[in-house]
C-alpha positions as CSV (number, residue, x, y, z in Angstrom):
1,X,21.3,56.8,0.0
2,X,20.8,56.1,-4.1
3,X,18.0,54.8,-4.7
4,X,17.3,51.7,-7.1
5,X,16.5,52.1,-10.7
6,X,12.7,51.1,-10.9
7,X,10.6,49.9,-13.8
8,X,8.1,52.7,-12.7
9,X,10.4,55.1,-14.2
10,X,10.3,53.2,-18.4
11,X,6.2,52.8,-17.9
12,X,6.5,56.6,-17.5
13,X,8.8,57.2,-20.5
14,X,6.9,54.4,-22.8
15,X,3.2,55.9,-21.4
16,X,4.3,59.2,-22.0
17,X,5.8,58.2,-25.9
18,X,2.6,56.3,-26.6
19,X,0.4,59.3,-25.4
20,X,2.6,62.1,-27.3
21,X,1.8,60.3,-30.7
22,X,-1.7,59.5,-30.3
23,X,-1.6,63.3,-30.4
24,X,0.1,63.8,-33.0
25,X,-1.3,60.9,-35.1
26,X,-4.7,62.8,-34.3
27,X,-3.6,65.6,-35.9
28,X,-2.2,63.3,-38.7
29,X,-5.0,61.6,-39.2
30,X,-7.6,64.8,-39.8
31,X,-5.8,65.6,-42.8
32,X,-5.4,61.9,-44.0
33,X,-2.2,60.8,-42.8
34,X,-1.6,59.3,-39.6
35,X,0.1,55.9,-37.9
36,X,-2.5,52.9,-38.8
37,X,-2.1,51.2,-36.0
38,X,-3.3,54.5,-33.7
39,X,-6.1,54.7,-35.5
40,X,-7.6,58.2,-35.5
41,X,-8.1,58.5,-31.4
42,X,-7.9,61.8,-30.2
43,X,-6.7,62.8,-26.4
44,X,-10.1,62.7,-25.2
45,X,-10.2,59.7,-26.2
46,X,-7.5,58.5,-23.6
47,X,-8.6,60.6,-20.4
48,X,-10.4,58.9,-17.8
49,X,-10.8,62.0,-16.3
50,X,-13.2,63.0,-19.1
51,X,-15.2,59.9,-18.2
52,X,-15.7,61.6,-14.6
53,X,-17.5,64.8,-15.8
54,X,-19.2,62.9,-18.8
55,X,-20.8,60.8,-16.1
56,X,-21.7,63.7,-14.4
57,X,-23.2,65.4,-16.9
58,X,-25.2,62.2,-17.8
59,X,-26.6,62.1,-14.3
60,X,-27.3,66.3,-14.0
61,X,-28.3,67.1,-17.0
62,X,-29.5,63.5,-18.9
63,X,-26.3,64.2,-21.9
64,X,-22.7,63.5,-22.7
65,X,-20.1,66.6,-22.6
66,X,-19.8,67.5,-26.0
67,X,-15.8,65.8,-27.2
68,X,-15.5,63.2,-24.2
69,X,-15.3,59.7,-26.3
70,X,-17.2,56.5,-24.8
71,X,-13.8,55.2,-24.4
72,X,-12.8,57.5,-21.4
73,X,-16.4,56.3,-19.5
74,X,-14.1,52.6,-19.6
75,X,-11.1,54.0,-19.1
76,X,-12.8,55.4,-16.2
77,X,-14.3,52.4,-14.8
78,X,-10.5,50.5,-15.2
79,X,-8.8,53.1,-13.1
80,X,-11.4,53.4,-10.1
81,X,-11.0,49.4,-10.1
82,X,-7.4,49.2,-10.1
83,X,-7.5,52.5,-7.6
84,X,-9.8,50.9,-5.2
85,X,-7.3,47.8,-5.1
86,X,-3.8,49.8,-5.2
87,X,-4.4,53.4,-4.4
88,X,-4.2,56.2,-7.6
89,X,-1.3,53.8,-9.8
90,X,-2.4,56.0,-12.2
91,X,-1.1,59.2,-10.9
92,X,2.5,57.9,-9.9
93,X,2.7,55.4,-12.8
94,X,0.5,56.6,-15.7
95,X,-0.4,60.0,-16.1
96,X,1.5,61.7,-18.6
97,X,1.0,65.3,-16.9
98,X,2.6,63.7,-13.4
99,X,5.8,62.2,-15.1
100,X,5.8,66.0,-17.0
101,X,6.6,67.6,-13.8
102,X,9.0,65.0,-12.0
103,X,11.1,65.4,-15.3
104,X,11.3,69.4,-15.0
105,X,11.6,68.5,-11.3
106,X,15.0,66.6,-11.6
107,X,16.5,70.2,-13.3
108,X,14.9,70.9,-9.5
109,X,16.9,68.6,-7.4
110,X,20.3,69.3,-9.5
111,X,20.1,73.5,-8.7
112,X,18.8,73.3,-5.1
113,X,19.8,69.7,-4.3
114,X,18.1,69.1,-0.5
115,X,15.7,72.3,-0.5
116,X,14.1,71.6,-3.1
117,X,10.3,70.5,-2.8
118,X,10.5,72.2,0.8
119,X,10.2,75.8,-0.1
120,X,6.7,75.4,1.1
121,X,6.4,74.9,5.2
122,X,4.1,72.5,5.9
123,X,1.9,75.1,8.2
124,X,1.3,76.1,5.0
125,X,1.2,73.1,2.4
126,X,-1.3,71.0,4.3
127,X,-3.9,73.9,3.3
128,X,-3.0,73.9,-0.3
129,X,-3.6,70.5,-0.5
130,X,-7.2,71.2,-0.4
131,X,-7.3,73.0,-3.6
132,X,-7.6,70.8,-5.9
133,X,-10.9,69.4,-4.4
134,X,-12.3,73.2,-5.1
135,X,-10.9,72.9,-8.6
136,X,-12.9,69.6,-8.7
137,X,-16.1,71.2,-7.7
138,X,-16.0,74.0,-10.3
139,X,-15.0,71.6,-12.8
140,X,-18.1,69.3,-12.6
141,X,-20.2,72.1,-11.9
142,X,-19.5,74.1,-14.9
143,X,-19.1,71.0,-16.7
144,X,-23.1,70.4,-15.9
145,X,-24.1,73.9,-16.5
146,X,-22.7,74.1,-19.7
147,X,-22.1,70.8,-21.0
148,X,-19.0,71.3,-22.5
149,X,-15.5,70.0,-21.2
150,X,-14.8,73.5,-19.7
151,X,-11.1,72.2,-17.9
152,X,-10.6,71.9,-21.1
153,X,-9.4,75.3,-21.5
154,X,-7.1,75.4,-18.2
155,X,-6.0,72.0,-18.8
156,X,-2.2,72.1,-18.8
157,X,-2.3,68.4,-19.8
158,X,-3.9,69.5,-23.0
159,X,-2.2,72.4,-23.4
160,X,1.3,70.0,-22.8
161,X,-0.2,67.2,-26.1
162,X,-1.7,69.7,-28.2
163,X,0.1,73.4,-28.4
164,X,0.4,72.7,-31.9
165,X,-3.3,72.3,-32.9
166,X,-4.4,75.9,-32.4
167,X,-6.7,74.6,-30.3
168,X,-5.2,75.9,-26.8
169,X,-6.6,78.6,-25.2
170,X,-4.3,81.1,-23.9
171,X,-5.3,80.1,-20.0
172,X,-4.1,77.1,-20.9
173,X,-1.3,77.3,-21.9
174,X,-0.5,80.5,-18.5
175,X,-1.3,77.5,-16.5
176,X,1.1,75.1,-18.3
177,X,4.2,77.7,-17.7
178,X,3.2,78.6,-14.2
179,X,3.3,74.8,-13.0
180,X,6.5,74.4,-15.4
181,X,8.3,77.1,-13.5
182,X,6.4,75.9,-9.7
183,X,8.1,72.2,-10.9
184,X,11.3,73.5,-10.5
185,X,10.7,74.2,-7.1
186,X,7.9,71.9,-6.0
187,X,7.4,68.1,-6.9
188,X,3.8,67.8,-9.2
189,X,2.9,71.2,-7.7
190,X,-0.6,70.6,-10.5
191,X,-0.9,67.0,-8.9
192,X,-0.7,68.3,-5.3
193,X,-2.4,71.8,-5.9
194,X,-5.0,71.6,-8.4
195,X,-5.1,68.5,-10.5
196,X,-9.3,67.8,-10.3
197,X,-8.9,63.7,-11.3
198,X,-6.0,63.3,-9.0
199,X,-8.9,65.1,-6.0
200,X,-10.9,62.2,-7.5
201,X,-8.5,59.6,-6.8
202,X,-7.3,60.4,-3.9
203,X,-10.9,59.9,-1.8
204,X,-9.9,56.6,-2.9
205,X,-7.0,56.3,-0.7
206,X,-9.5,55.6,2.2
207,X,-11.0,52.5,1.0
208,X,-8.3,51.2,-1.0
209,X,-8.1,47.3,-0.3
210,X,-4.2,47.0,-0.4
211,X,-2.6,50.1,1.7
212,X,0.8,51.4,2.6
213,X,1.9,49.9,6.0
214,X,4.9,50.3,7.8
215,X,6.6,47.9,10.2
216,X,7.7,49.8,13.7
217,X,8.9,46.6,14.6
218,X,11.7,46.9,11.6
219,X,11.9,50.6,10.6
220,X,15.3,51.7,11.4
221,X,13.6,55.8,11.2
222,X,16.0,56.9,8.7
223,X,13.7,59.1,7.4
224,X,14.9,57.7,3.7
225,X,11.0,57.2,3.1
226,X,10.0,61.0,4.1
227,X,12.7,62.3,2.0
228,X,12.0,60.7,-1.2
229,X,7.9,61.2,-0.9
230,X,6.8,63.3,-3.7
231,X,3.5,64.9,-2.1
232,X,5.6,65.5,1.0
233,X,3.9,62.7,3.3
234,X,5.2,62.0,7.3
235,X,5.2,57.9,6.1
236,X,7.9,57.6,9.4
237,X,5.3,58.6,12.2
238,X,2.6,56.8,10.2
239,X,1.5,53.5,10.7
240,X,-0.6,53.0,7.9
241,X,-1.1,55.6,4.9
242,X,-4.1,56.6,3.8
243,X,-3.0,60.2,2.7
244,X,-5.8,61.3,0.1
245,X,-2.7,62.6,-1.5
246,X,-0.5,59.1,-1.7
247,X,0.0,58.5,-5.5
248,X,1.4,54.7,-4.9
249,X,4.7,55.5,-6.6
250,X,6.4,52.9,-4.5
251,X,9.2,55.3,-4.1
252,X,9.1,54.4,-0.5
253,X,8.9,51.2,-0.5
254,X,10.8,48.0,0.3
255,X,10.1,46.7,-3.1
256,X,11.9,48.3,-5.9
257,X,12.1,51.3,-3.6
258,X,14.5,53.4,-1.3
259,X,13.6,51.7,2.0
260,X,16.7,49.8,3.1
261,X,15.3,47.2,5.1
262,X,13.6,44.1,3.6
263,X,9.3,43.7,4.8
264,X,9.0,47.1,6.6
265,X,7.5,49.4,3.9
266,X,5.1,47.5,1.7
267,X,1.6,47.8,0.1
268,X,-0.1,44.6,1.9
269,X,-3.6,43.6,3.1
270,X,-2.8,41.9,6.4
271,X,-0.7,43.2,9.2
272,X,2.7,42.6,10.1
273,X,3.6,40.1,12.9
274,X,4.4,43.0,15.4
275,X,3.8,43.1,18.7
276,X,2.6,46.8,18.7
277,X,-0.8,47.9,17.7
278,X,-1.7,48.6,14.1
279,X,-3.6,51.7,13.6
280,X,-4.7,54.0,10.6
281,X,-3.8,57.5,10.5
282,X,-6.8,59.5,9.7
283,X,-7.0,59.4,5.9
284,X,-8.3,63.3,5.1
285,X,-5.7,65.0,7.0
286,X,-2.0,64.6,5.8
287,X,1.0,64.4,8.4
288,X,-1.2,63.5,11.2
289,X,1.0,61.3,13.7
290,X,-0.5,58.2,14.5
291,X,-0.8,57.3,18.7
């Protein structure tokens, strides 16, 4: 089954343009060039994730992480509202990093077509999931002890917008080859494995006001919507998602999406008019079956 072109595929490709020249125009700009209308805004500047440890910081310690911008405490704020509403839009739609690895990870799908992102049996995946939220912990902990922006340096994200500063460490850019060459074989292995904001983002998935639901009543179990799930989510045998690792791609969807029938996998508030019961899968364990 092809799937339909999707709009979520140019927000990628325009976010990703627009955040590859504020880095470069930052660079520009320190030696009196630059794009005017950039202004002189660094990549701290744009990562909400540095709002997360700044805040952190404030509250531990009583001071900002040295380099984090005031601008990435709003960002911040913007993407935990629109998170809380939709689920993490800004891991399937927005982050830079994210659409970094589903590009190497279509070089992925053309060498090993339907094996690829299922090298890893799920016995095994649904423990590395958890990694990331360990990755979280020593983030804001060193973050607080030090009070410097300590990812920083493991930060494949910066390493990816910034290899030409100088300012890389070597870690980062080890970590930046190692989930290049994972990509080819794993969809976002960083986003699934060890991304520390995406951890954040995904507690999120619990609460979220507008949640994946699927209609028994219409779902034809084609299996089209396990297939083409990035993180590697059960959404047939689920009723409702609330997988801390669901990045609201709408891949799976019946809007825009691969789902061939019309009203049976959408992001919706209210339930569907189905005669069965409506339950939600529990939300902190991935590929539990819902009874």
């Amino acid at each position: 089954m092809k799937k339909k072109p999707s709009i979520r595929i140019w927000i990628q490709l325009i976010l990703f343009i627009l955040i590859a020249l504020i880095a470069v125009n930052h660079t520009l700009a320190e030696s009196g060039g630059g794009i005017p209308f950039l202004g002189s805004a660094s990549l701290h500047a744009v990562c909400p994730f540095g709002g997360v440890v700044s805040l952190y910081n404030l509250v531990t310690a009583g001071t900002f992480v040295k380099k984090i911008h005031e601008s990435s405490l709003v960002l911040m704020f913007i993407v935990f509202a629109s998170t809380l509403f939709m689920g993490p839009l800004f891991c399937g739609w927005i982050c830079p990093m994210g659409t970094f690895q589903e590009w190497i990870g279509w070089l992925g799908k053309k060498v090993f077509k339907k094996k690829y992102n299922r090298f890893i049996p799920y016995s095994i995946d649904k423990y590395l999931r958890w990694l990331r939220y360990g990755v979280l912990a020593w983030v804001l902990y060193m973050t607080a002890v030090s009070g410097t922006l300590i990812f920083q340096d493991f930060d494949p994200y910066y390493a990816l917008f910034q290899f030409w500063t100088g300012e890389v460490a070597l870690t980062g850019f080890i970590i930046l080859g190692v989930v290049i060459i994972l990509s080819l074989f794993v969809e976002r292995p960083f986003c699934k494995y060890a991304c520390p904001y995406g951890a954040v983002l995904g507690v999120f998935n619990i609460f979220r006001i507008v949640p994946l639901r699927r209609n028994p009543e219409t779902c034809i179990d084609c299996g089209a919507c396990d297939r083409i799930c990035p993180v590697n989510i059960p959404v047939s045998k689920i009723l409702i998602i609330r997988d801390h690792q669901c990045i609201s791609c709408y891949e799976c969807t019946s809007i825009d999406g691969i789902c061939p029938v019309p009203e049976t996998m959408e992001f919706r508030t209210d339930r569907y008019k189905a005669g069965r019961k409506q339950a939600s899968c529990s939300p902190m364990h991935p590929g539990e079956v819902q009874k």
